[in-house]
C-alpha positions in Angstrom: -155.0 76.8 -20.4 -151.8 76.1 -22.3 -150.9 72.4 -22.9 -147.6 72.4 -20.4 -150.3 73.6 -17.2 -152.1 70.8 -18.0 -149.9 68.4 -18.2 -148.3 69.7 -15.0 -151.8 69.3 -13.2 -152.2 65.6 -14.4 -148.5 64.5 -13.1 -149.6 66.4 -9.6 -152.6 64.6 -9.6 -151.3 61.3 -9.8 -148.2 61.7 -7.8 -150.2 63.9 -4.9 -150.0 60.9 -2.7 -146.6 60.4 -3.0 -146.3 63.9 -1.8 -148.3 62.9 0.8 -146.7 60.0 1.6 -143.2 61.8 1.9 -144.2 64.7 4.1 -146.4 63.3 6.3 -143.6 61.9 9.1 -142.1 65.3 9.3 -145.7 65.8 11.6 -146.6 62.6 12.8 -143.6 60.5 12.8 -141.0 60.5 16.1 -140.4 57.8 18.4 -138.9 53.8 17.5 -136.5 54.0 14.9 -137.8 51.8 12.3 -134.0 49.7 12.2 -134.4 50.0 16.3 -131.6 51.3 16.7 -129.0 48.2 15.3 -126.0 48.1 12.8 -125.5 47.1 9.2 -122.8 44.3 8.7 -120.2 47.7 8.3 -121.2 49.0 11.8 -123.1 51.7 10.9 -127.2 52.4 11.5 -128.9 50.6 9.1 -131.6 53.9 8.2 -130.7 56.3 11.4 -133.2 57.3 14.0 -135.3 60.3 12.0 -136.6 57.0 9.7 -139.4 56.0 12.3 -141.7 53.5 12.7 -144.6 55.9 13.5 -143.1 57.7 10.4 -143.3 54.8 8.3 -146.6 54.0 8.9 -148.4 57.5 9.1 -146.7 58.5 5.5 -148.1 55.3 4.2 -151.3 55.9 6.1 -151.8 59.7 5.0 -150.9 58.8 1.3 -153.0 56.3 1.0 -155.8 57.8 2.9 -155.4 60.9 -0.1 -156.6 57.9 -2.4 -159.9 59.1 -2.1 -159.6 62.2 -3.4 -158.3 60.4 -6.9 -161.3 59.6 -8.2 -163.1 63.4 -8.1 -159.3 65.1 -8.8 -159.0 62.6 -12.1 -161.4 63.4 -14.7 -161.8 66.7 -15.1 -157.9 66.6 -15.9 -158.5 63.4 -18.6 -156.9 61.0 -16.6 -159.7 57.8 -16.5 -161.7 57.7 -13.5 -160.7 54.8 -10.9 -163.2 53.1 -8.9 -162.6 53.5 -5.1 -160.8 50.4 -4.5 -158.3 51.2 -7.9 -157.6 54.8 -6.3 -156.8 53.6 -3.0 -154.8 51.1 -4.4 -152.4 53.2 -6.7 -152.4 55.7 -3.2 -150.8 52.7 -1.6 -148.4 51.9 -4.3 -147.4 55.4 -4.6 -147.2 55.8 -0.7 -145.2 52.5 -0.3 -142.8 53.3 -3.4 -142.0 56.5 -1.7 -140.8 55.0 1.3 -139.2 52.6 0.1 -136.9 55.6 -2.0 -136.5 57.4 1.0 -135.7 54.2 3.0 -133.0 53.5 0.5 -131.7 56.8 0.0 -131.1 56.9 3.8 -129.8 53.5 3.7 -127.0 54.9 1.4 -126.3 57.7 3.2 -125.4 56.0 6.2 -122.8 53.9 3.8 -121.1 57.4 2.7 -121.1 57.9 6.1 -123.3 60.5 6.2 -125.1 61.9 9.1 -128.8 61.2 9.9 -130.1 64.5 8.3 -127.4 65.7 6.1 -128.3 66.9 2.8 -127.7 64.3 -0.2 -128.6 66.0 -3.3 -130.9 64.6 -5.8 -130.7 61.6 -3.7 -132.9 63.2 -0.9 -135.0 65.2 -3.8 -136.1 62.7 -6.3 -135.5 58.9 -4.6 -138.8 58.9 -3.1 -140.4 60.1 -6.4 -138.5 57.6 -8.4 -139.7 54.9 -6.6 -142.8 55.7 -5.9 -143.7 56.1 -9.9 -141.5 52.8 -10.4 -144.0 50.8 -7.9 -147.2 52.5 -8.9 -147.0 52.8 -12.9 -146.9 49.5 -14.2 -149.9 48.9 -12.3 -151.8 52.6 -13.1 -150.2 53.8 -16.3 -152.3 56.7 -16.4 -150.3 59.3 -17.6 -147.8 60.3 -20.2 -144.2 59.5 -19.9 -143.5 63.4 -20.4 -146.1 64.1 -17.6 -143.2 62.1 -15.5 -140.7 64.2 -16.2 -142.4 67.7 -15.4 -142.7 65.8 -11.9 -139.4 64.9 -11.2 -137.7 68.1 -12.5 -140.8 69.9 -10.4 -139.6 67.9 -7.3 -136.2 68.8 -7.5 -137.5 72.6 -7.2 -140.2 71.7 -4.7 -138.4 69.6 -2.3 -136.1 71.5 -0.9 -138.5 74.2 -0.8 -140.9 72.7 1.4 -137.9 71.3 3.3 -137.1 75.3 4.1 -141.0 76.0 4.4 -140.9 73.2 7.3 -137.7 74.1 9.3 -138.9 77.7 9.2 -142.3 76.1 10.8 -140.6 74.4 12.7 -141.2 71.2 11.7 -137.8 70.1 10.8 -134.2 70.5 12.4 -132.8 71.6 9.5 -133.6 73.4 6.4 -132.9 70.5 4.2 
């Protein structure tokens, strides 16, 4: 296996559940928006009502429940093993980074006055990521800095793929 393949493998690994994390309220979110339904101090919706409660807490949930999967996914790619507890732990961070990313990324949508839903590029691809890694690595510096990298350009290809993969599913309104 070439060197690049791996090191693409080991920045999957360790940002699967903020993948997780991310996609997870397209299926179980719905329901009370999580600002319920109020203003910012300029008038407009603080997140919009596709950032849900249900949404929030299911991506969170579904991440975090991938922790377990860390410790058997880990080795074999040379990333230390994690106990249990560490695993779930750095599936929380990454799950609660990548909402708070999206959170914000919606939050400054709505003060460009754009549309719940509207595409924001790089914005809607790589917020989540960013913050998720920002939360999670201090903590779990488990990989290389250049294993980073291959996942956020990665995301920028990936996102709005799965985005389409999702509309045509019919999981989202729109392919973006």
């Amino acid at each position: 296996m070439s060197d690049f393949f791996i090191h693409l493998l080991r920045g999957l690994a360790y940002i699967l559940p903020a993948y997780i994390a991310n996609s997870s309220p397209v299926i179980v979110g719905g329901g009370k928006p999580l600002d319920l339904g109020k203003n910012f101090i300029d008038g407009r919706r603080i997140f919009g009502d596709n950032k849900t409660i249900r949404g929030l807490v299911g991506g969170i949930f579904f991440g975090t429940l991938c922790g377990f999967l860390l410790p058997f996914i880990f080795p074999p790619l040379g990333i230390p093993k994690l106990i249990f507890l560490q695993s779930i732990f750095l599936a929380f961070l990454l799950s609660v980074g990548t909402h708070i990313g999206d959170l914000l990324g919606s939050f400054i949508k709505r003060r460009l006055n754009l549309k719940p839903g509207a595409p924001a590029p790089i914005l809607d691809q790589i917020g989540f990521i960013v913050f998720a890694i920002l939360l999670a690595y201090p903590f779990y510096p488990l990989i290389q800095v250049s294993e980073i990298v291959i996942v956020i350009i990665l995301t920028l290809i990936v996102h709005p793929l799965s985005n389409v993969i999702a509309y045509i599913l019919g999981l989202k309104d729109k392919p973006w």
